[in-house]
N, C-alpha and C positions, 0 to 999 in steps of 0.2 A: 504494500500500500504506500501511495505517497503523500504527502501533505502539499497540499494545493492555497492558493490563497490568491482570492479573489479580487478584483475591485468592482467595488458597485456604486453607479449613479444614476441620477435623473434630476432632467429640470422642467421636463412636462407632467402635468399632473403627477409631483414626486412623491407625494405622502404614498398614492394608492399605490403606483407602479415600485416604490422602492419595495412596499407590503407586500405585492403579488410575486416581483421577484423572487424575494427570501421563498415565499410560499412556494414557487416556481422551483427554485434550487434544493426545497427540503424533499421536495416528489423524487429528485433526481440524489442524492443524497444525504449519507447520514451524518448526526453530529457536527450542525453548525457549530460554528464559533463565530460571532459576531460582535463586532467593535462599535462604542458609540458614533452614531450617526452624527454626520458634520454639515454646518450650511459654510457652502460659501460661495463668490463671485464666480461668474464664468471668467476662463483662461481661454483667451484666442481669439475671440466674439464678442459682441455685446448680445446679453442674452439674459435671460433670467436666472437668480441664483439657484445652483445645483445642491442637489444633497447626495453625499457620500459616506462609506465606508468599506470595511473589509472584510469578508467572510471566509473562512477558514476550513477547510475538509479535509479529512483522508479520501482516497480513491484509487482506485484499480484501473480506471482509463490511464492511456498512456497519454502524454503532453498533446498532442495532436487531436485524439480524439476528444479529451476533453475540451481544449479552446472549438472544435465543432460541435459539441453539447452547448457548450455558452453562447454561441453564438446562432443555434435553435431557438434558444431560452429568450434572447436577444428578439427574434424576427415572432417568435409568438407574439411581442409587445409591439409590433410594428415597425422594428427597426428594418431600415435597408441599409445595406452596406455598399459601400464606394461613397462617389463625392468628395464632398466636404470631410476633413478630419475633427473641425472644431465649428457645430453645430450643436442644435439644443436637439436634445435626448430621451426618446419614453423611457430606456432602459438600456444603459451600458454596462456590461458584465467584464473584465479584462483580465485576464490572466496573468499574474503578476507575476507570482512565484509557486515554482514547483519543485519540492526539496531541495537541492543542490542545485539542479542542472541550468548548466549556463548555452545558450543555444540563440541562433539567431542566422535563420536564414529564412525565405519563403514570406511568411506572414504569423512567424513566431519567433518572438526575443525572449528571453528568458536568463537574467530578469529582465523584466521589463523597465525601459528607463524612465516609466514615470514613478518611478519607485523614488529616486534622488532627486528627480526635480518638483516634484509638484508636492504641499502641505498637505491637503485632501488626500494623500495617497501616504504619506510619509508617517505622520501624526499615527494615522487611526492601525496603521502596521505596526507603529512602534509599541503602540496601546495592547495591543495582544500577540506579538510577536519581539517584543523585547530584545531578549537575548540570544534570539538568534542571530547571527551573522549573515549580512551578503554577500552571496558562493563569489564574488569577484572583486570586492573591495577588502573583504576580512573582519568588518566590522559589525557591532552590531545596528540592529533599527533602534534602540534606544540612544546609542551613541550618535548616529547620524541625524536623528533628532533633534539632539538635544545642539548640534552643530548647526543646523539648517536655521536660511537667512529668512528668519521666518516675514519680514518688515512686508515683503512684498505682496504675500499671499498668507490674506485673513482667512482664517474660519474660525465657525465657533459651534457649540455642539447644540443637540435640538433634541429633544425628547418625542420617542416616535417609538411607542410599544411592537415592537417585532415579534 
């Protein structure tokens, strides 16, 4: 089994769509873990403010299939894929990290670099994955946290029963 870890967002109808996701991902696996939900500004766009967080699984799909699970999970909610990278979203699911493996060819990187750059992704990693390390830097998500220039990119956390 590997440990997976997710990202999740939405800036269209987010309360419902973040809800039905988690709901969406508990059909598909077991033993979420789930970080506080974060609001914050769109990055790339002007756009309405997104809510994020991270959810965390074991799984038996391998890296591949699973970013095509997520991205099923993904087109349930209307998403289409191509276009624009930095649009507003019923439901973006992204494959951050998956145990170790560092990979990056096709239309999977691993980790994935919004891992180090973006607060929305950083924060709520560090929040339930702490002490682990990233397989390419060596450090952990609590230390790179606690490093990140946070001035640029606000969020703040939002109470949202999952």
């Amino acid at each position: 089994m590997a440990k997976a870890f997710i990202g999740v967002g939405s800036n269209i109808d987010r309360e419902a769509n973040i809800r039905s996701g988690i709901s969406a991902m508990r059909t598909h696996f077991r033993n979420l873990s789930v970080s506080t939900v974060y609001e914050s500004s769109s990055v790339g766009f002007s756009g309405e403010n997104f809510l994020n967080l991270i959810v965390a699984f074991e799984t038996d799909l391998g890296a591949v299939d699973l970013q095509d699970k997520l991205h099923e999970i993904e087109a349930d909610f209307g998403r289409v894929r191509g276009g624009q990278r930095y649009v507003s979203r019923t439901l973006d699911l992204d494959l951050l990290l998956y145990d170790d493996l560092v990979i990056d060819e096709n239309d999977l990187q691993l980790p994935r670099e919004d891992v180090t750059r973006f607060a929305f992704v950083l924060k709520p990693l560090a929040e339930i994955a702490g002490s682990l390390r990233h397989p390419v830097l060596g450090i952990t998500y609590a230390e790179l946290w606690k490093d990140f220039q946070q001035s640029d990119q606000k969020l703040w956390p939002v109470e949202i029963d999952l």
